[in-house]
N, C-alpha and C positions, 0 to 999 in steps of 0.2 A: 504493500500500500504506500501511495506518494503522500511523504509527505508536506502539509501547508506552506511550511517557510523553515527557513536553515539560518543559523546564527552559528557563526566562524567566530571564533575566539574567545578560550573559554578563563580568562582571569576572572575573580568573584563576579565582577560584573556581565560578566555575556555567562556566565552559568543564573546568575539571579534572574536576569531577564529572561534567558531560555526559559527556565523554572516558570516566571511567569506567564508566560504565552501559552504555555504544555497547559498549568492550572485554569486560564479561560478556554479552555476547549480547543483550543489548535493544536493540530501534529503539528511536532517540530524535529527537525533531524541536526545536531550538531555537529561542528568539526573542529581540531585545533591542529599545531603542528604536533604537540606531543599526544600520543594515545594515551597517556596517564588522566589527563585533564578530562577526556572524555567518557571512558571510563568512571573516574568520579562523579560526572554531571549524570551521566545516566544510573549510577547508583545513587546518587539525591532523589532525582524524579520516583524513583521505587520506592525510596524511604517515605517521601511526599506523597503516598497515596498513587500508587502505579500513574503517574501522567505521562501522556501519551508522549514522550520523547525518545526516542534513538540515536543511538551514534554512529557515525561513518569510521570506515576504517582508514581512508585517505580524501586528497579533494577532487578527483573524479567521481568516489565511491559518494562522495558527498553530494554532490550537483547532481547527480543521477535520482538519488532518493526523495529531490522535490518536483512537486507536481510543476506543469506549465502555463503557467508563463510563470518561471522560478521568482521568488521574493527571498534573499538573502541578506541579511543582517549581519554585518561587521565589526567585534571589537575590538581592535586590536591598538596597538600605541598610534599617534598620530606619527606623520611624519613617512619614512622611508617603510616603514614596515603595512602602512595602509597600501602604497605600492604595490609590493610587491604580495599581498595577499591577492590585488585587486588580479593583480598576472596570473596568478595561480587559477585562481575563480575564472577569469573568463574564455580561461583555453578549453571549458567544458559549458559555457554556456552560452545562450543564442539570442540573436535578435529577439528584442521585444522584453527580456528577463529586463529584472529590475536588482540593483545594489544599493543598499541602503548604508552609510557607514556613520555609526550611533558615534564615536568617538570625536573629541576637542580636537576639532581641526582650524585649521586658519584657514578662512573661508576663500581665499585668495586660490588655495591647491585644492577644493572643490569645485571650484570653478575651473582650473586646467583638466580635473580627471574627468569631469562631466563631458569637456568637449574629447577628448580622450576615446570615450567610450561610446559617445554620438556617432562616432566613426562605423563602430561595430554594432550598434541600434541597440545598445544596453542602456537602459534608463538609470540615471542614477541620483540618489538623493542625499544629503548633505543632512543629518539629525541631530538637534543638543539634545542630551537628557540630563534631568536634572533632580536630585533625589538622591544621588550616593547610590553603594551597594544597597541597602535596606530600601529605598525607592523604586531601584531595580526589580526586587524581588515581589513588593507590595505594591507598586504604583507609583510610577515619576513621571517626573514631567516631562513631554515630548514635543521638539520643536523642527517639524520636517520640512527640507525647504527644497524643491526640486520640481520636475516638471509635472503639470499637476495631473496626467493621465497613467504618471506612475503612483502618485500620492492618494490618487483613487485608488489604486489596485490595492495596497499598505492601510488605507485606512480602517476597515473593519478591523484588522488584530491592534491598532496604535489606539482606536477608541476604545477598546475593551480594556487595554492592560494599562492604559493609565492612569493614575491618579483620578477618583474620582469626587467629584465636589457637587453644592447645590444647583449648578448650575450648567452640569454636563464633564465631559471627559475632560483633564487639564491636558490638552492635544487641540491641533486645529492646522489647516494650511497655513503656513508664514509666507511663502509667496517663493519665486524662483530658485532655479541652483543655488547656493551660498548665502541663502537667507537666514534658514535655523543656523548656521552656525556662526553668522552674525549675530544672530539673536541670543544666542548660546554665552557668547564672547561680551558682549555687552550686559547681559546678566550677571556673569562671573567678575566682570569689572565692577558694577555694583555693588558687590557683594566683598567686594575686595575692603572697598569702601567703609563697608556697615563694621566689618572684623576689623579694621582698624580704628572707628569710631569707640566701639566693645573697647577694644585693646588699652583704650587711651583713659578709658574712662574708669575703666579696672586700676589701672594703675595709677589716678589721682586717686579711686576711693581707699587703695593699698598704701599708697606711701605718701601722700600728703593726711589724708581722713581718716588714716592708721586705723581703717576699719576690719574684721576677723573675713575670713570664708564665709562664715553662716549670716553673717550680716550681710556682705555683701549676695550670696544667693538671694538671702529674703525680700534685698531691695528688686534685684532682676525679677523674681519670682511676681509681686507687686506692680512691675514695671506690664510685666505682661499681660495683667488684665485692664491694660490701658488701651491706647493709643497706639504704644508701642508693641502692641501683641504679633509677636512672629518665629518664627522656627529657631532664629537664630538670637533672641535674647531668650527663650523656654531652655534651649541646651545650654546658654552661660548661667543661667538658676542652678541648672540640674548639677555642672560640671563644677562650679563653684560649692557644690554640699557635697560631692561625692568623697568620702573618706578612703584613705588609701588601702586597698586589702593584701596588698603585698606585703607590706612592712607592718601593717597594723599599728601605723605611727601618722600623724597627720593626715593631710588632704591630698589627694591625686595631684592636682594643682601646683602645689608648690615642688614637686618632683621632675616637673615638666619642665624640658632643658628649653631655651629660648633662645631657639631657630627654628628658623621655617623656608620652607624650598615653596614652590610655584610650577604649573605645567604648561604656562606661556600664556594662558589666556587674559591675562591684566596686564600684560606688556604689549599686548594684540592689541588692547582697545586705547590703550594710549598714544600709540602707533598710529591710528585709525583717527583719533579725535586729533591729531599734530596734523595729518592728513587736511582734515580736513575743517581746521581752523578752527575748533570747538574745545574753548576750556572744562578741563573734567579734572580741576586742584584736589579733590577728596580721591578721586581715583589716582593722582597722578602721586598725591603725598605715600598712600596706602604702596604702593608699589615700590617707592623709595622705600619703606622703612621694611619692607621685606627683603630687598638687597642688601640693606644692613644689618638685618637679622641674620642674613644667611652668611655672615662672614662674622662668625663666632671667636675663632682666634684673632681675628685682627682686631676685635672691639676688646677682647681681654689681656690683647698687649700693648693697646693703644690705652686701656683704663690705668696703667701702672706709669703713666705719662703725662694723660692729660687729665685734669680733676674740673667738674662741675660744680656749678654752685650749691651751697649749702642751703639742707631746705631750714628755713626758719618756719614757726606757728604764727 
């Protein structure tokens, strides 16, 4: 039996998805380059309640197994290895199939693979998702941006498996090739924003307001049946009271080494907004101080050097 649609690449995230696509009623047939990973996805789906997923044993074996006009979903790292998945896949598939590739790309190289694969009549569409692995598995956000007689073919399994709210699926057409992942990209640069926002404000209630963990949760906590109610001030509550269970000594929080890396999507939209003339200072500060995060030893032998100001009350 053929299956509905195929999802290549199986890190937690294209296993959670796969997962969920199997749970709303679609066959789904998986592939990755290692048979370990595939093997584990299809022993989830059994643990999950036998859902209807399978695995291939290669990427012929793979394309073979979906019905026609093939719908293939891609997660693999952005960059050279979208490439070269894309080569793998299409030496067994045909005019008319459709590629879907779910992963943070710079919408610039969806818009060269689209024309790419125009060539060989493969429709291809360009998807943010948004929701993490646990999104994945339960419902994320989906922002597909591609030609829209392929986005009809994709829509029944993307309004089912996403997120769903009072007011319909969180999914909807974004408009041409390189749209969702513009959309994607501008998202995440917002978001850059808010966690720098969080960040800063943590750290006046911490070291000027000399307030504990559980105080500051409780204000976040508070905060959230405001105004400010959102995903990402409900996890600084939660993650500000979490007590450390490794050591059974303090808070999670204060264990937490302070660096942080980035997978290029806030440096994409700053890029973009330089582009095209458009001040975005919250996004553009948020972005510097993650470069400076992420240069941990030069901030700790540059601190044995240069001294700030003393906080006075």
């Amino acid at each position: 039996m053929s299956s509905d649609v195929g999802l290549y690449g199986l890190a937690v995230m294209g296993q959670n998805f796969a997962l969920n696509m199997a749970s709303h009623g679609f066959s789904v047939c998986v592939g990755n380059r290692s048979p370990a990973k595939v093997e584990l996805t299809v022993n989830r789906a059994k643990e999950e309640g036998n859902l209807p997923l399978v695995g291939s044993s290669d990427v012929e074996d793979f394309v073979k197994q979906l019905s026609k006009p093939r719908k293939v979903i891609i997660l693999v790292m952005a960059g050279k290895p979208v490439d070269e998945t894309i080569a793998l896949l299409t030496q067994y598939m045909e005019e008319g199939d459709v590629i879907v590739d779910g992963g943070n790309e710079w919408f610039q190289n969806t818009l060269r693979r689209s024309k790419e694969l125009e060539v060989k009549g493969i429709h291809f569409v360009g998807m943010g998702i948004s929701g993490g692995e646990e999104g994945a598995r339960n419902g994320p956000s989906l922002m597909p941006g591609g030609p829209k007689v392929a986005y009809d073919m994709i829509e029944p399994i993307l309004s089912k498996c996403a997120a769903q709210v009072n007011d319909g699926p969180c999914t909807g057409y974004v408009g041409p090739v390189g749209a969702g992942n513009y959309v994607k990209m501008i998202h995440n640069g917002i978001e850059y924003g808010d966690m720098q926002l969080i960040g800063e404000v943590y750290d006046i209630m911490k070291n000027v307001l000399k307030l504990s963990n559980e105080e500051m949760a409780n204000i976040f906590a508070e905060w959230n049946k405001s105004e400010l109610d959102c995903y990402l001030i409900e996890i600084t509550s939660q993650i500000l009271a979490k007590k450390d269970d490794v050591t059974d000594e303090g808070y999670v929080i204060d264990y937490v080494l302070d660096k942080t890396g980035m997978k290029g999507t806030g440096r994409w939209t700053i890029q973009e907004a330089a582009e095209r003339s458009v001040a975005a200072p919250t996004m553009a500060a948020s972005l510097d101080a993650r470069y400076i995060s992420a240069r941990k030893d030069e901030r700790v032998k540059a601190s044995s050097i240069l001294k700030g100001p003393d906080m006075t009350s």
